[in-house]
C-alpha positions in Angstrom: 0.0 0.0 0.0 2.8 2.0 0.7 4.5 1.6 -2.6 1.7 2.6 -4.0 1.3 5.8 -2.7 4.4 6.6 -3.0 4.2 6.3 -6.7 5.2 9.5 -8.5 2.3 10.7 -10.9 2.3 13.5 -13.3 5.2 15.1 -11.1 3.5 14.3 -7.4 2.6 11.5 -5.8 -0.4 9.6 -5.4 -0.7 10.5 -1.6 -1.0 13.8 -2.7 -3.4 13.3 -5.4 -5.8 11.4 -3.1 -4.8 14.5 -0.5 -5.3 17.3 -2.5 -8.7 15.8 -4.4 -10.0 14.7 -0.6 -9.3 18.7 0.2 -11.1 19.6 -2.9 -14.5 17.0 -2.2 -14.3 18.0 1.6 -14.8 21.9 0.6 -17.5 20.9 -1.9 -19.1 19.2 0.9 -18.8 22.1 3.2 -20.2 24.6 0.8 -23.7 22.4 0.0 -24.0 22.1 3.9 -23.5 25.6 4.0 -25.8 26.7 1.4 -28.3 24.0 3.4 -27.7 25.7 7.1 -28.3 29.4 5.5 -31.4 28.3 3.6 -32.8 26.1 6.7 -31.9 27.8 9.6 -30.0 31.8 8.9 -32.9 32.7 6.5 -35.6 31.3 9.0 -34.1 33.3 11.7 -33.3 36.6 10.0 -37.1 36.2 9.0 -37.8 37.2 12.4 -36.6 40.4 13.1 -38.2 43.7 11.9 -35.3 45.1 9.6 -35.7 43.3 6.0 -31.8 44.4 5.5 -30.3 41.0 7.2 -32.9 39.2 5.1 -31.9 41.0 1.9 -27.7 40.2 3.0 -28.4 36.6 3.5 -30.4 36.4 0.3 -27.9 38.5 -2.1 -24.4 36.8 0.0 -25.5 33.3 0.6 -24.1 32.4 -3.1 -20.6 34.4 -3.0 -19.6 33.5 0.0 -20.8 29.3 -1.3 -18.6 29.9 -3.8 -15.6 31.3 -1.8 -15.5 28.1 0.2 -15.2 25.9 -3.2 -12.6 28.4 -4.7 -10.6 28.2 -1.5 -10.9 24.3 -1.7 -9.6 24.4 -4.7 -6.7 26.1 -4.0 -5.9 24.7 -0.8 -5.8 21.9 -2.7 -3.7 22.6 -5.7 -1.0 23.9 -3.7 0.2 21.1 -2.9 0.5 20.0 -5.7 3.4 20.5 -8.6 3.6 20.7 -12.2 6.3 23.1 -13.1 7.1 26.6 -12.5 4.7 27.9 -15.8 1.8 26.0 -15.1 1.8 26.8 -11.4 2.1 30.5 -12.0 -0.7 30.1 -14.8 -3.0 28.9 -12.3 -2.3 30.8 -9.4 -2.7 34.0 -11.7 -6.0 32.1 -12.3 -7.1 31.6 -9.0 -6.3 35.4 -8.2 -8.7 36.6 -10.9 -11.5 34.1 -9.8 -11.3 34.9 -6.3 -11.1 38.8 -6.6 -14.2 38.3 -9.4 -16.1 36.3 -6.6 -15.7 39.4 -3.9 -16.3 41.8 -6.6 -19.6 39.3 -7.0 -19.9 39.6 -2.9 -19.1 43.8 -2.8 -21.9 44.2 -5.9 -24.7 42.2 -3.6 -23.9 44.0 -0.8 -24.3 47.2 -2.5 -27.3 46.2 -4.1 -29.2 45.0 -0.9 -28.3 48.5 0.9 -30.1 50.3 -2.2 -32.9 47.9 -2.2 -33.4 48.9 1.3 -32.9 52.5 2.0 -32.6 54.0 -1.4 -35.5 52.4 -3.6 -37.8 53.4 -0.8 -37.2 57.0 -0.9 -37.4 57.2 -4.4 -40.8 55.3 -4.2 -42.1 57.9 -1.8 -41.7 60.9 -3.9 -44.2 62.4 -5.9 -42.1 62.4 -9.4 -42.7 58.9 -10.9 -39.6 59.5 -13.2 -37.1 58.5 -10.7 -38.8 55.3 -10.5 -38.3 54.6 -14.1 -34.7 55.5 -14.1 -33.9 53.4 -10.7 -33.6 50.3 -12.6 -31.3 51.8 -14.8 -28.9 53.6 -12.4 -28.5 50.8 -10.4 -27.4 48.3 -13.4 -24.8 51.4 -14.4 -23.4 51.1 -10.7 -23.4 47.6 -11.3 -21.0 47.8 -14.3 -18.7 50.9 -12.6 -18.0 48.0 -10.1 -17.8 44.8 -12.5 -15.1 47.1 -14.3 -13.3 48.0 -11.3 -12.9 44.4 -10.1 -11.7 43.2 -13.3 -9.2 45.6 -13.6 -8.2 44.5 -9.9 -8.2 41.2 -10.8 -6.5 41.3 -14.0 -3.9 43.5 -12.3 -3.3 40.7 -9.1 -3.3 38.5 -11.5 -0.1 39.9 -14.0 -1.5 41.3 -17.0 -0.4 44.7 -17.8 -3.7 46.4 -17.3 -2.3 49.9 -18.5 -1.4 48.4 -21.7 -4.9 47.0 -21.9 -6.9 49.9 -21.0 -4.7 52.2 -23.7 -5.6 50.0 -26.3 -9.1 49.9 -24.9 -8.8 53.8 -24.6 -8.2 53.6 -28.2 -11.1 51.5 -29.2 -13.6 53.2 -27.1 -12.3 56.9 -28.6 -13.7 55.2 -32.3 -16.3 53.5 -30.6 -17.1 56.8 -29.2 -17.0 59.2 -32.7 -19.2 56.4 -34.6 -22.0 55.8 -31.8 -21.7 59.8 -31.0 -25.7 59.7 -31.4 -26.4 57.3 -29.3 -24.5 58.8 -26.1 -26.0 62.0 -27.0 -29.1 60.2 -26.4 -27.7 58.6 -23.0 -26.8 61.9 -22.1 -30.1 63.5 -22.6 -32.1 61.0 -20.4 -29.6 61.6 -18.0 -30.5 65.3 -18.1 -34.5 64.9 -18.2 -33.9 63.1 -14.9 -32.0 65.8 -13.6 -34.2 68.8 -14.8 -37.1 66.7 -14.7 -39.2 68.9 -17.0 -41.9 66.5 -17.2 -43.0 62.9 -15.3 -44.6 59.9 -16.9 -48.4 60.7 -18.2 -48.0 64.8 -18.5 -49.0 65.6 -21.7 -46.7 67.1 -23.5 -45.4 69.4 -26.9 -42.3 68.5 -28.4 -41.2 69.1 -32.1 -44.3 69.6 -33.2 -45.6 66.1 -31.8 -48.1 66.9 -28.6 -49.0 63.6 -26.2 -49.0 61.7 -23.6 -45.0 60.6 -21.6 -45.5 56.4 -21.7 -41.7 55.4 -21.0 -38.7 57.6 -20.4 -35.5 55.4 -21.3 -32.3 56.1 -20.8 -32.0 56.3 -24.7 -35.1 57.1 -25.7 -38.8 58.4 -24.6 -41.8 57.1 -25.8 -45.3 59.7 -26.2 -48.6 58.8 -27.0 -49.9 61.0 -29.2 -53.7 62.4 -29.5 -54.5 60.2 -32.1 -53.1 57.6 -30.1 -50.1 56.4 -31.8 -47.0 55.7 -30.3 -44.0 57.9 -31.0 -40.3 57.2 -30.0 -38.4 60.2 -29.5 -34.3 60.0 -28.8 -33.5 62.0 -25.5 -30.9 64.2 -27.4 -33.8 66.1 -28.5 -35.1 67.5 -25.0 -32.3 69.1 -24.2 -31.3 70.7 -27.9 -36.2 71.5 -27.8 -38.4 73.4 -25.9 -40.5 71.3 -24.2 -43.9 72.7 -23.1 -45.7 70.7 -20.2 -49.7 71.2 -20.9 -50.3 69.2 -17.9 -48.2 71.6 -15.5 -50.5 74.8 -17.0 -52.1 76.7 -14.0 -55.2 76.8 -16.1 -56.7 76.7 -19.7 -57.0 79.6 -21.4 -60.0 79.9 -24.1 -60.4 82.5 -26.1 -63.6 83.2 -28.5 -64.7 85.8 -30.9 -68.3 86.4 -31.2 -70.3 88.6 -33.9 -73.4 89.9 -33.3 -75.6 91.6 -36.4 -75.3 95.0 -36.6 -78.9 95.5 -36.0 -77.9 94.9 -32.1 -78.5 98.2 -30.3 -76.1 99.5 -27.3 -78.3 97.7 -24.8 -78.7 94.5 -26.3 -74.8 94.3 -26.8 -74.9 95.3 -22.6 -77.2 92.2 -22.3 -74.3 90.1 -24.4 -71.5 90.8 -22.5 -73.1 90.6 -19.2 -75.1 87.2 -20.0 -71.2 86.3 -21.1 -69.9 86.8 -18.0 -72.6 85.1 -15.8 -72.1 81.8 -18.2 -68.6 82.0 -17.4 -69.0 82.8 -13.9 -71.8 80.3 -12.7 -69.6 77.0 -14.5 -68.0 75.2 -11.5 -64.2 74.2 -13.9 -64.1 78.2 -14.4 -61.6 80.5 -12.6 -62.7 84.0 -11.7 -60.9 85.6 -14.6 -63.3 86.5 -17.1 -62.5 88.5 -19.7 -65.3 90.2 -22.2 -64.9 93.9 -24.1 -67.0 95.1 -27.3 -63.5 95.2 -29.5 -64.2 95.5 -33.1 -66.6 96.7 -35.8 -66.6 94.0 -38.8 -67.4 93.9 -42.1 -70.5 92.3 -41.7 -70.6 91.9 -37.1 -69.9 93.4 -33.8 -67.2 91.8 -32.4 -67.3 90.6 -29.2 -64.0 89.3 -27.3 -64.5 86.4 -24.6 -61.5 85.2 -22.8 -62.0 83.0 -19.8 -60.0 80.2 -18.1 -60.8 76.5 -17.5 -58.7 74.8 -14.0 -56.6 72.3 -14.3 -58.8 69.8 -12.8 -61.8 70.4 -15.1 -62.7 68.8 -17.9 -61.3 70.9 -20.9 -64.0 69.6 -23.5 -66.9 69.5 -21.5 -66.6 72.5 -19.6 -66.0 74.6 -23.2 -69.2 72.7 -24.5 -71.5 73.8 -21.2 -70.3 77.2 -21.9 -71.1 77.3 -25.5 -74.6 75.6 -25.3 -75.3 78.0 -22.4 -74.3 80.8 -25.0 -76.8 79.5 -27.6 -79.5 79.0 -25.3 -79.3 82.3 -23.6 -78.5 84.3 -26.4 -81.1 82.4 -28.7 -83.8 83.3 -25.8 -82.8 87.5 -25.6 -83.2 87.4 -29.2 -79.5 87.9 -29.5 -78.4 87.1 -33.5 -75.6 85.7 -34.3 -73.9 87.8 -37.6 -72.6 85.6 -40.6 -70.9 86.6 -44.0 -73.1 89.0 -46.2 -73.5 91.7 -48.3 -75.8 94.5 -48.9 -76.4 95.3 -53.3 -77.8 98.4 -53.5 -79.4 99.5 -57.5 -80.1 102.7 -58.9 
């Protein structure tokens, strides 16, 4: 028995073969009655205390720190083994990059379970629903900032001349950069309609000629719905190189209308007109108290009347500027008020 563990194999014996893959199984083993303890007993007991933050940790670590006990196996196990000077320093540059990936993995969770809990919940609780769209999107951008910083770590632990790499990266992103210009333009303006926030998802909105409805703001684009109910997708570069007019933020409609009466309508009659104007205007409950009304031209063929008047912004725009004009015809039609229309007057010799 002895001979035959003391037989050399591939450079080491075969007491350390049986050594190093008994390491290797036994961390295995560990890890699955690790990721069984946390899942039976940790999880159970962190789902008894009031803070959800411990439950979030055990949920977002439990895997990482699984993993860390196999890599470490691993290693522990491998290191006592030999197979030259080349293949040793190929795999222990190896087992750097892994392990520094696996508590970049570990550093990523944890970051992410804090912003579940104490970020994601202030940004539900404020009145913009904007923020809400872009969360999602922030928080996979902080994800990558920190992926790219541990794999410059690791590939830097692990040998490779990481300023070489990133100069010839730096060189590739610059044309990267000049032929997808348009496109972080685009990232650049949903960056700044978060910032500004000029609008929120459903204000109606005027941009470029196209008036709707905000659906989606994405980080590269923003979908409206217009009027007529189709969909348009709009890149972000335009909102910060447009004027962007929020209907829904108005303090209140303004309506403007210009009536003609015949020009058989004496001085008191036109009175009657402007004052039965006013009350119409006056009496509606969407209405504000600004009421404009003045006798302001002479026609060709009708006395003008002006009437300005404003609707709030939680009445109905349509219906309220129907009541007023069937109130107009009624009320008018019952003073014996006439409406003037295009004509013309032949006079022969």
């Amino acid at each position: 028995m002895k001979e035959f563990l003391a037989k050399n194999f591939y450079g080491n014996t075969v007491e350390n073969w049986l050594i190093s893959f008994g390491i290797l199984i036994g961390a295995i083993i560990i890890a699955k009655i690790c990721y069984w303890a946390i899942g039976k007993y940790l999880k159970k007991l962190t789902e008894k205390t009031s803070s959800k933050l411990d439950d979030l940790l055990i949920d977002k670590l439990e895997e990482p720190v699984v993993y860390a006990i196999g890599i470490l196996g691993f290693f522990w196990g491998f290191e006592r083994l030999t197979f030259g000077a080349g293949v040793d320093s190929f795999f222990k540059h190896m087992f750097t990059l892994i392990f520094t990936l696996n508590i970049t993995w570990l550093i990523v969770r944890t970051v992410d379970a804090l912003v579940e809990e104490y970020v994601v919940p202030l940004v539900e609780k404020s009145e913009s629903d904007l923020d809400d769209q872009l969360m999602p999107l922030i928080r996979k951008l902080f994800k990558a900032i920190l992926w790219s910083l541990g794999i410059i770590i690791g590939l830097n632990n692990a040998g490779f001349d990481v300023a070489a790499l990133i100069a010839g990266l730096g060189i590739g992103g610059l044309a990267l950069a000049l032929a997808a210009q348009d496109t972080v333009k685009n990232i650049f303006g949903g960056i700044m309609v978060y910032l500004d926030k000029p609008f929120k998802i459903s204000d109606r909105i005027i941009i470029s000629g196209h008036d709707g409805f905000v659906e989606e703001v994405g980080i590269r684009s923003t979908r409206i719905r217009t009027l007529e109910g189709r969909q348009i997708t709009i890149p972000n570069a335009q909102f910060s190189e447009s004027p962007i007019e929020n209907i829904t933020r108005e303090p209140s409609r303004k309506i403007v209308l210009n009536l003609g009466l015949t020009y058989e309508t004496n001085p008191e009659k036109m009175e009657l007109a402007m004052n039965l104007l006013k009350q119409i205007a006056g009496e509606h409950p969407s209405t504000t108290e600004d009421i404009l009304v003045s006798f302001n031209s002479w026609g060709d063929f009708s006395l003008g009347i002006l009437f300005i008047y404003y609707i709030k912004p939680e009445g109905d725009i349509l219906q309220t500027q129907t009541d007023i004009n069937m109130a107009i015809l009624r009320k008018f039609n019952a003073e014996g008020l006439d409406f003037a229309y295009p004509t013309q007057t032949i006079f022969r010799k």
